[in-house]
C-alpha angles and dihedrals in degrees: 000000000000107000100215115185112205100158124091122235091029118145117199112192128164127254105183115299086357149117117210125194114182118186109182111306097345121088127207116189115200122194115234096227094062096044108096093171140353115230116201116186106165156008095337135135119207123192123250088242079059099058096038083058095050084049090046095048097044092248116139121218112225130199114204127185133223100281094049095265116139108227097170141021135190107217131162119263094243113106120230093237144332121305092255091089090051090048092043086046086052092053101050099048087074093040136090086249095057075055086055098051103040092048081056097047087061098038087054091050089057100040080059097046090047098048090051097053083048099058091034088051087060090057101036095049088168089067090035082116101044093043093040086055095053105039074059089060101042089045093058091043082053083048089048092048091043082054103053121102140171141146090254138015083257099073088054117026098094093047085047104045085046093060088037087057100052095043081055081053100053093037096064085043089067090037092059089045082064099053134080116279084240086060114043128118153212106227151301121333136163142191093028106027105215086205143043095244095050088046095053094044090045089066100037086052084047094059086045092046080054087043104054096035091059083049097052089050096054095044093050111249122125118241101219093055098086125169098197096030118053122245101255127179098284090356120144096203106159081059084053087055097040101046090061079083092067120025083098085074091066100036088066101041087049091047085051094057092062091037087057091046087242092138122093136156090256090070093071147061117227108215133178093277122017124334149289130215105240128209099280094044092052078050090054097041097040093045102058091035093053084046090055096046094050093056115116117242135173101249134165082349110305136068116276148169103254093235090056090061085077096057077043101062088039099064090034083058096044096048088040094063098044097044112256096120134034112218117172082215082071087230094316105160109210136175134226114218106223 
């Protein structure tokens, strides 16, 4: 389970084995063995035992502002694996075969976005056209990324991130077509969000960001070395590529939300330009998303938690570039959309 605090004023300290939250006068004790992450997302103070316990357990203790995005982490000092995964990481970003993998990143991306406007246009037959319209075009900019070739990233980022760019486009256009007229908007915005939707999807996209860079980390990668995305100043690129696998999580569970009438104004913060999820919107949220992310799916072959597919592909990634494991795919993580 993921321990998220939401709550000011919260103090989380260590007895024993155990967690221990305290809001005001109530206690909640956790046992260490079933904590995967701490999520803090305001004003808390945590113990140094606590901490020590977190390091101890291999549990990472994440800070998260106001919009979802992680901006620290506590992690133990071990490394994942030898450096032989990070210099192997450095060399294929400027190889035919970085071309390979990001090309399948973004293919991926849109594989997941087209299979969930088919199975939502078999529930919503008053939007089968519209739906059916875009899922074509996304379908021919898919075509256009599978096509694209070059000796290094170079030769195509800027043709790739284009058509990247235009399917992100025509993919909000059939999302909008699934909310509520009230809530409907006009595109993407961030920090703040100027609409419901945007600020829901900001914070989902903000837990995933938390997810796959904790992956990364165990597995061995390191997160600032990208292939789609350039290696900026602080910048975790290779997250910003990999989590292209999985937004379509959170796009679901988001559009849900509205579909289940679980939106409603109290959920939100109205601030001076644009909005904030409050506590009992990152509840709702959270509550439905973890749900979603427990859930147990087949996947590479065995049973497993949905969440966990990411440490999966990590690894699978990791072993695949120095050798330990032989994949057809050449190290490609994909997702199945269950």
């Amino acid at each position: 389970m993921n321990l998220i605090l939401t709550t000011f004023g919260t103090y989380l300290h260590r007895k024993g084995e155990l967690f221990v939250i305290k809001i005001k006068d109530e206690k909640k004790e956790f046992s260490a063995r079933k904590v995967r992450s701490i999520l803090i997302t305001s004003g808390a103070s945590l113990s140094t035992d606590a901490i020590q316990l977190a390091v101890e357990s291999n549990i990472d203790i994440v800070f998260i502002n106001q919009y979802g995005e992680p901006y620290g982490r506590i992690w133990h000092g071990r490394p994942g694996s030898t450096k032989a995964i990070q210099r192997e990481q450095l060399r294929l970003a400027d190889t035919s075969q970085g071309v390979v993998l990001a090309r399948g990143w973004m293919t991926r991306k849109l594989d997941n976005q087209i299979e969930f406007l088919r199975e939502v246009r078999l529930r919503r037959t008053h939007l089968h056209m519209p739906l059916t319209e875009i899922t074509k075009v996304l379908s021919s900019l898919r075509e256009s990324i599978d096509a694209l070739s070059g000796n290094q990233l170079d030769d195509i980022r800027d043709t790739l991130m284009g058509f990247e760019g235009r399917a992100g486009r025509t993919y909000l256009e059939a999302i909008n077509l699934l909310l509520p007229k009230n809530f409907q908007f006009a595109g993407r915005s961030r920090n703040p969000a100027k609409d419901e939707f945007n600020c829901l999807l900001n914070y989902a996209y903000g837990v995933l960001y938390s997810t796959v860079e904790r992956a990364c980390v165990i597995a061995g990668l390191d997160p600032y070395i990208g292939f789609v995305h350039t290696d900026n100043y602080q910048k975790k690129s290779l997250v910003f590529d990999l989590i292209e696998c999985y937004r379509i999580w959170a796009d679901e569970i988001v559009v849900s939300l509205f579909s289940n009438r679980k939106v409603t104004s109290e959920l939100f913060d109205i601030l001076e330009n644009g909005f904030r999820l409050n506590k009992k919107g990152k509840e709702v949220l959270m509550a439905d998303f973890n749900s979603y992310l427990d859930e147990s799916i087949q996947y590479r072959k065995r049973k497993i938690k949905r969440r966990d597919t990411v440490q999966l592909d990590c690894h699978h990634l990791a072993n695949t570039w120095i050798g330990r494991v032989e994949d057809e795919n050449d190290g490609d993580i994909s997702v199945d959309y269950v």
